[in-house]
N, CA, C and O atoms as CSV, one atom per row, in Angstrom:
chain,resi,resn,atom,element,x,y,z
A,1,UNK,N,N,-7.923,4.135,24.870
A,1,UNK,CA,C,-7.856,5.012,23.705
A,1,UNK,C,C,-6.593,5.864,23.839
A,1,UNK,O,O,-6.394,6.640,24.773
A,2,UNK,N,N,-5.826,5.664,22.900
A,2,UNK,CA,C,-4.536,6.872,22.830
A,2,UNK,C,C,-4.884,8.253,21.699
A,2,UNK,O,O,-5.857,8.218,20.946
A,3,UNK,N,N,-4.120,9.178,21.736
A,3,UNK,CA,C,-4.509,9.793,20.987
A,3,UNK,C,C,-2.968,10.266,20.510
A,3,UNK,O,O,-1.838,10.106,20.971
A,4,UNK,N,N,-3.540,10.932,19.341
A,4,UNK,CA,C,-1.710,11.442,18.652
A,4,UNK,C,C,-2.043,12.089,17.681
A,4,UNK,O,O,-2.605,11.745,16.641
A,5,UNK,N,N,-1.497,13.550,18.220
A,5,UNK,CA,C,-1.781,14.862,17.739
A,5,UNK,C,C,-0.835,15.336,16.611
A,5,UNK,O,O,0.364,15.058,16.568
A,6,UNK,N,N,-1.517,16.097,15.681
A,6,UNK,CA,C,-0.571,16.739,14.791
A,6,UNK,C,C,-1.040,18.431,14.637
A,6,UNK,O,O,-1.568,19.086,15.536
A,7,UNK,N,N,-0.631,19.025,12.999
A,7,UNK,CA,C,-1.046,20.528,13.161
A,7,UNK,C,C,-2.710,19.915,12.684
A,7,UNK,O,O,-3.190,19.068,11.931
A,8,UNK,N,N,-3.168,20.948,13.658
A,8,UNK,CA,C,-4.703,20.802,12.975
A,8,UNK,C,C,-5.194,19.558,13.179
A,8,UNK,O,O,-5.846,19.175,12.208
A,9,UNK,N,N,-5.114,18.538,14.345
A,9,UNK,CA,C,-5.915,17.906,14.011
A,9,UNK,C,C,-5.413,16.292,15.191
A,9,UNK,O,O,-4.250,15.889,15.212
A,10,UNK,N,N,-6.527,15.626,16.024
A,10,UNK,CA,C,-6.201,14.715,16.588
A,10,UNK,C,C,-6.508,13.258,16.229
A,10,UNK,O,O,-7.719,13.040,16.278
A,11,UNK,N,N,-5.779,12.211,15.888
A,11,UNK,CA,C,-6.426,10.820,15.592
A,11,UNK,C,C,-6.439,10.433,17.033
A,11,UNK,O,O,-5.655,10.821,17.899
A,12,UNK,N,N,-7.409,9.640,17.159
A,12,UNK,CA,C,-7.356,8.695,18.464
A,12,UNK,C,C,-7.623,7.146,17.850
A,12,UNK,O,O,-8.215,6.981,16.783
A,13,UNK,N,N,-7.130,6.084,18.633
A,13,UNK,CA,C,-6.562,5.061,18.463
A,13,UNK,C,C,-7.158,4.165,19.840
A,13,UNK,O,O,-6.650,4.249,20.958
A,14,UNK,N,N,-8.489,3.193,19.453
A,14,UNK,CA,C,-8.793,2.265,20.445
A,14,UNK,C,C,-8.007,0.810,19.861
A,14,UNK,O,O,-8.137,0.298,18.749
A,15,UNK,N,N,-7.342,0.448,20.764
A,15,UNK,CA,C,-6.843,-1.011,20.319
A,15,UNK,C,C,-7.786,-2.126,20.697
A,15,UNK,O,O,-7.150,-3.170,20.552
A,16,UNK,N,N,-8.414,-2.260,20.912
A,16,UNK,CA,C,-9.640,-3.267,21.662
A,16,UNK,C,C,-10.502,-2.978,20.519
A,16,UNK,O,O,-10.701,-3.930,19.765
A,17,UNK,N,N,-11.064,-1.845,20.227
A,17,UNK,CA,C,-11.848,-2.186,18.655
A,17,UNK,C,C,-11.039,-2.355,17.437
A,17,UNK,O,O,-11.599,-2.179,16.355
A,18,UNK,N,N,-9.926,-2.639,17.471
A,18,UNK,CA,C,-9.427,-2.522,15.706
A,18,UNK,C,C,-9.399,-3.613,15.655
A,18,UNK,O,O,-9.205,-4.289,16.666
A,19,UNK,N,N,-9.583,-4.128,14.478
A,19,UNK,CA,C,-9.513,-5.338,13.631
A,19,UNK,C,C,-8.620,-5.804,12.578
A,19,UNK,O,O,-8.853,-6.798,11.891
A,20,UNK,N,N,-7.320,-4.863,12.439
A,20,UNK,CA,C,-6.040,-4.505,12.218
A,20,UNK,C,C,-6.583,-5.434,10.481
A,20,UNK,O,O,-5.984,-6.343,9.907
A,21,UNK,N,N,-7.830,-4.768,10.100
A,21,UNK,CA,C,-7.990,-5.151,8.497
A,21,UNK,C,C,-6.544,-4.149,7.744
A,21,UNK,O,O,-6.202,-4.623,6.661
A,22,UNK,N,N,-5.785,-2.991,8.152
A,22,UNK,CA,C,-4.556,-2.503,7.656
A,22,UNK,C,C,-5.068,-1.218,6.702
A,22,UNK,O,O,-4.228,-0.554,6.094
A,23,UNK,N,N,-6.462,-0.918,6.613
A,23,UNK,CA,C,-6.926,0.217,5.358
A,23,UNK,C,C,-6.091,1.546,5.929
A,23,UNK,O,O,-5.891,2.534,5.223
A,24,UNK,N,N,-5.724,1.450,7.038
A,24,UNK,CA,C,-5.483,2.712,7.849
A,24,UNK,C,C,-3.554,3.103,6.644
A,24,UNK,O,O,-3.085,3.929,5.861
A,25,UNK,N,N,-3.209,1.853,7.313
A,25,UNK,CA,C,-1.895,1.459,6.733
A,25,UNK,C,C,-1.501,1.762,5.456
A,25,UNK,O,O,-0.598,2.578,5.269
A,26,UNK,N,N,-2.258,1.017,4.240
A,26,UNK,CA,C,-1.866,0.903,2.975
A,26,UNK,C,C,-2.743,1.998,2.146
A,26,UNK,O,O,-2.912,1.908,0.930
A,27,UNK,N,N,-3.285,3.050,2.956
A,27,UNK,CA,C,-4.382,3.930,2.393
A,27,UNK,C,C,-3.574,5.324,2.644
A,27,UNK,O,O,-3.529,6.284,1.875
A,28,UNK,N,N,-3.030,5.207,3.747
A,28,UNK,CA,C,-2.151,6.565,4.084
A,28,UNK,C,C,-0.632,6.729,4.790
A,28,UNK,O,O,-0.297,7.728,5.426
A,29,UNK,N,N,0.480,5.198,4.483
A,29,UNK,CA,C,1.673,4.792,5.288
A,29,UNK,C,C,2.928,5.761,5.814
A,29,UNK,O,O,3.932,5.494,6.474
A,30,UNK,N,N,2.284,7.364,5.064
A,30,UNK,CA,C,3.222,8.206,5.816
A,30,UNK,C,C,2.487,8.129,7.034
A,30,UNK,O,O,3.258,7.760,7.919
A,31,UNK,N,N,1.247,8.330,7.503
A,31,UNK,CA,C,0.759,8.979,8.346
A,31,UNK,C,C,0.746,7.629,9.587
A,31,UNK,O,O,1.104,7.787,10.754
A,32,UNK,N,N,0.103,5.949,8.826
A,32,UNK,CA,C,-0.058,5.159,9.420
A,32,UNK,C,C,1.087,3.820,9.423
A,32,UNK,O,O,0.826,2.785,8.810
A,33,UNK,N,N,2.360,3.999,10.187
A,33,UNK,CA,C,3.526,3.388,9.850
A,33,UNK,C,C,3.409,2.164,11.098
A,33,UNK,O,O,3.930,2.276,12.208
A,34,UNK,N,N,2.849,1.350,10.772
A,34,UNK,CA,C,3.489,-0.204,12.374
A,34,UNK,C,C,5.034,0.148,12.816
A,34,UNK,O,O,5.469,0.065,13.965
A,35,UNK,N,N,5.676,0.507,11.797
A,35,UNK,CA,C,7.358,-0.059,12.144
A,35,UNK,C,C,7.982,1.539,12.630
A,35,UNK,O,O,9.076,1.749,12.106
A,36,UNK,N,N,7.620,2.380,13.287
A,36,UNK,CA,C,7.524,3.207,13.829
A,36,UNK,C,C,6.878,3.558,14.803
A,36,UNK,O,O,5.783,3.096,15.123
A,37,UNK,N,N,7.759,4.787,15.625
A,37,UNK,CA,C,7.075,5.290,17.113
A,37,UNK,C,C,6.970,6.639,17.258
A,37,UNK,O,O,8.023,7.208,17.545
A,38,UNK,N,N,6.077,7.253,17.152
A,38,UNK,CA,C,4.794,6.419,17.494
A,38,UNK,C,C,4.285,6.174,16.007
A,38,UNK,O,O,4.880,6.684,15.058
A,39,UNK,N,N,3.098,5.329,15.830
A,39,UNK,CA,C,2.731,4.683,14.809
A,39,UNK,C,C,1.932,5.515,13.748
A,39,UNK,O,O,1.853,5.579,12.521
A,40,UNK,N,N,1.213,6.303,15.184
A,40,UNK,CA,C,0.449,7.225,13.899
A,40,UNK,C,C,0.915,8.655,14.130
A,40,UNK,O,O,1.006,9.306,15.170
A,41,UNK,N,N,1.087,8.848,13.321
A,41,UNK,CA,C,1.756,10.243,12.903
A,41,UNK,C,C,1.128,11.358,12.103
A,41,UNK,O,O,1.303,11.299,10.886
A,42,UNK,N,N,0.415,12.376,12.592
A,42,UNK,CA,C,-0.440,13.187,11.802
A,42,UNK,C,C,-0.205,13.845,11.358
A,42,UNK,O,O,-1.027,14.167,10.501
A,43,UNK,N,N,1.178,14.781,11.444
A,43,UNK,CA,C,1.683,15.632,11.175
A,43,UNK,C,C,2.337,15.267,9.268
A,43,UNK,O,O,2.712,16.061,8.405
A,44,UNK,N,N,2.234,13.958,9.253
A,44,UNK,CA,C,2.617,13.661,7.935
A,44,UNK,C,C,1.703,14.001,7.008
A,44,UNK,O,O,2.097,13.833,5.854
A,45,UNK,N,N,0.412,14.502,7.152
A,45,UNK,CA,C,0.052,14.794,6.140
A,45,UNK,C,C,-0.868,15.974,6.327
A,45,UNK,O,O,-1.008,16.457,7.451
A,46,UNK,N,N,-1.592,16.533,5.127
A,46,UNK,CA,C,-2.813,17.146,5.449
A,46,UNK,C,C,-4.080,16.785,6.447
A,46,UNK,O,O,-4.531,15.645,6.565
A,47,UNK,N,N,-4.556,17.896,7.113
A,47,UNK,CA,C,-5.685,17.607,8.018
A,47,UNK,C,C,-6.693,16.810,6.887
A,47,UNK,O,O,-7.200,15.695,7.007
A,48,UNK,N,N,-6.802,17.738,5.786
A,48,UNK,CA,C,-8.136,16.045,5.046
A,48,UNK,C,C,-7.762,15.311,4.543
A,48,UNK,O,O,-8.450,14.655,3.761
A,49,UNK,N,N,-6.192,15.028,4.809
A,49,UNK,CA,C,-5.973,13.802,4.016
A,49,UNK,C,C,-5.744,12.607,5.336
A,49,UNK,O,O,-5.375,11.438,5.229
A,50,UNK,N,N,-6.139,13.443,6.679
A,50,UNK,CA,C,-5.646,12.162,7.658
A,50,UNK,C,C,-7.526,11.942,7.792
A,50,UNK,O,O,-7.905,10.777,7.916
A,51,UNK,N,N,-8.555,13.003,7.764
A,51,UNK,CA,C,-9.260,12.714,7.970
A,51,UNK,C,C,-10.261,11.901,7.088
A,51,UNK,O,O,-11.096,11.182,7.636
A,52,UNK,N,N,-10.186,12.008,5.703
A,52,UNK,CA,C,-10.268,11.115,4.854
A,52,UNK,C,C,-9.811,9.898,5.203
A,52,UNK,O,O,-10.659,9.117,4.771
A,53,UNK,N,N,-8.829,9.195,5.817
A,53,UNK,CA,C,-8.288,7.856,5.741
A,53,UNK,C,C,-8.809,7.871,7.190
A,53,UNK,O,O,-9.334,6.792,7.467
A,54,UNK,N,N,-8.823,8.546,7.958
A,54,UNK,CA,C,-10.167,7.787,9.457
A,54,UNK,C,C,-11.136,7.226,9.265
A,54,UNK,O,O,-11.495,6.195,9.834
A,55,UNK,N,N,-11.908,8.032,8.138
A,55,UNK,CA,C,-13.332,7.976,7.834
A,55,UNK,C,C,-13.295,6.868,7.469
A,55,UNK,O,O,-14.014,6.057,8.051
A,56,UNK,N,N,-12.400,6.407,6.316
A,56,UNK,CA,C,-12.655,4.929,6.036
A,56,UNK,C,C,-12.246,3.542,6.992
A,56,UNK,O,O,-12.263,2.509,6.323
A,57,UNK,N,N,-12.066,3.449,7.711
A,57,UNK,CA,C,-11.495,2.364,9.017
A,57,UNK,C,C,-12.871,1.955,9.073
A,57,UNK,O,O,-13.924,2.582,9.185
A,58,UNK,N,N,-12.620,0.886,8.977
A,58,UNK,CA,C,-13.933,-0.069,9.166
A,58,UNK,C,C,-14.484,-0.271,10.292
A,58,UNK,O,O,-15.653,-0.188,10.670
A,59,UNK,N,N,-12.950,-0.710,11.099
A,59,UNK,CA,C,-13.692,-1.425,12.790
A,59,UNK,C,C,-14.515,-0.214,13.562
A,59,UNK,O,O,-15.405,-0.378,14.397
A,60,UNK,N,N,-13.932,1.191,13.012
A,60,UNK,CA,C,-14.195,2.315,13.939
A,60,UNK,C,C,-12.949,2.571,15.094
A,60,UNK,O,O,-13.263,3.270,16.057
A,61,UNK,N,N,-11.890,2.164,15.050
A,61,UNK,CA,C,-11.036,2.140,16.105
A,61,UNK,C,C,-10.396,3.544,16.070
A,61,UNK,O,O,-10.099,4.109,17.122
A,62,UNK,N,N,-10.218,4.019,15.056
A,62,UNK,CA,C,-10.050,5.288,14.638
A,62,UNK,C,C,-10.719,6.308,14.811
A,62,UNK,O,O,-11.863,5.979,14.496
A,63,UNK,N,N,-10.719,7.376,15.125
A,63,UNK,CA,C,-11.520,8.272,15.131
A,63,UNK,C,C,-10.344,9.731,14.922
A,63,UNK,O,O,-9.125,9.579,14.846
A,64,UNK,N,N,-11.009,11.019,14.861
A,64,UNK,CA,C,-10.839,11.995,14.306
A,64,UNK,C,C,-11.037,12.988,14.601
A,64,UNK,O,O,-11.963,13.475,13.952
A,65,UNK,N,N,-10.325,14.068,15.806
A,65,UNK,CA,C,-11.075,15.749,15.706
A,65,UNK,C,C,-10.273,16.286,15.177
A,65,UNK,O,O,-9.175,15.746,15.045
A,66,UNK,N,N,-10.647,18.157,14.439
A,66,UNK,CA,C,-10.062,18.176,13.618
A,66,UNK,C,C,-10.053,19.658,14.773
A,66,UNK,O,O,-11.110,20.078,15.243
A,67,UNK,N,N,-8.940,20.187,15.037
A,67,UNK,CA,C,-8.594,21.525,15.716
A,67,UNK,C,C,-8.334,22.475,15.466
A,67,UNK,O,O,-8.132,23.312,16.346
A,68,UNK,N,N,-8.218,22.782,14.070
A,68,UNK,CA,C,-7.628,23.686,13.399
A,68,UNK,C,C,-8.496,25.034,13.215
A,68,UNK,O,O,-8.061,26.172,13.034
A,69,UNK,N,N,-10.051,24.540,13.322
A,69,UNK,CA,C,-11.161,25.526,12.846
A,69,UNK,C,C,-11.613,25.492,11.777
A,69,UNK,O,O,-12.292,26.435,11.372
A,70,UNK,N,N,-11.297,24.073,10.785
A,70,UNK,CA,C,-11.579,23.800,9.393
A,70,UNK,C,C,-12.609,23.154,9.333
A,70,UNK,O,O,-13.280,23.295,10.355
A,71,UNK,N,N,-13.067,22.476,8.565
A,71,UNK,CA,C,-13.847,20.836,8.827
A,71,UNK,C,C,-13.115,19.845,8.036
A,71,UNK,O,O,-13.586,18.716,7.905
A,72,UNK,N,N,-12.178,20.121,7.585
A,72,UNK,CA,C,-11.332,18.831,7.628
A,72,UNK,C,C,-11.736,18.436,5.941
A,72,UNK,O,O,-11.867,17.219,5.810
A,73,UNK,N,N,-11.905,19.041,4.948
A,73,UNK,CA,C,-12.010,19.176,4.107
A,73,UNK,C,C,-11.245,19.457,2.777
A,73,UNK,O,O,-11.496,20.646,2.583
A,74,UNK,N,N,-10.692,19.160,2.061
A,74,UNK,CA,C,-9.456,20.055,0.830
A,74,UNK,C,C,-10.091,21.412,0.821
A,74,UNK,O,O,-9.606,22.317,0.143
């Protein structure tokens, strides 16, 4: 599991569960870029707008804390 921090908020990243279906990608591509390093980048967006596009990842490879003291909400 890697993890990759932004303001407010940590994605973590299992590569052994993803199933690279891409929702991560074409749902949020500032935040979730392949052709970049590092790939996921949190700082690109709002805390509920990265946590919104976790929530939906199918495989679960994704996951989400949110640090800020919010719940990750608009």
């Amino acid at each position: 599991m890697k993890s990759y921090e932004g303001p407010g908020v940590v994605v973590g990243f299992d590569a052994d569960v993803c199933q690279h279906a891409a929702m991560c990608v074409r749902g949020l591509p500032r935040v979730f870029d392949t052709g970049a390093r590092p790939w996921i980048q949190p700082a690109n967006a709002t805390v509920a707008e990265v946590v919104s596009q976790v929530e939906m990842c199918s495989s679960g490879a994704l996951s989400v804390q949110v640090t800020d003291g919010s719940d990750g909400q608009p």
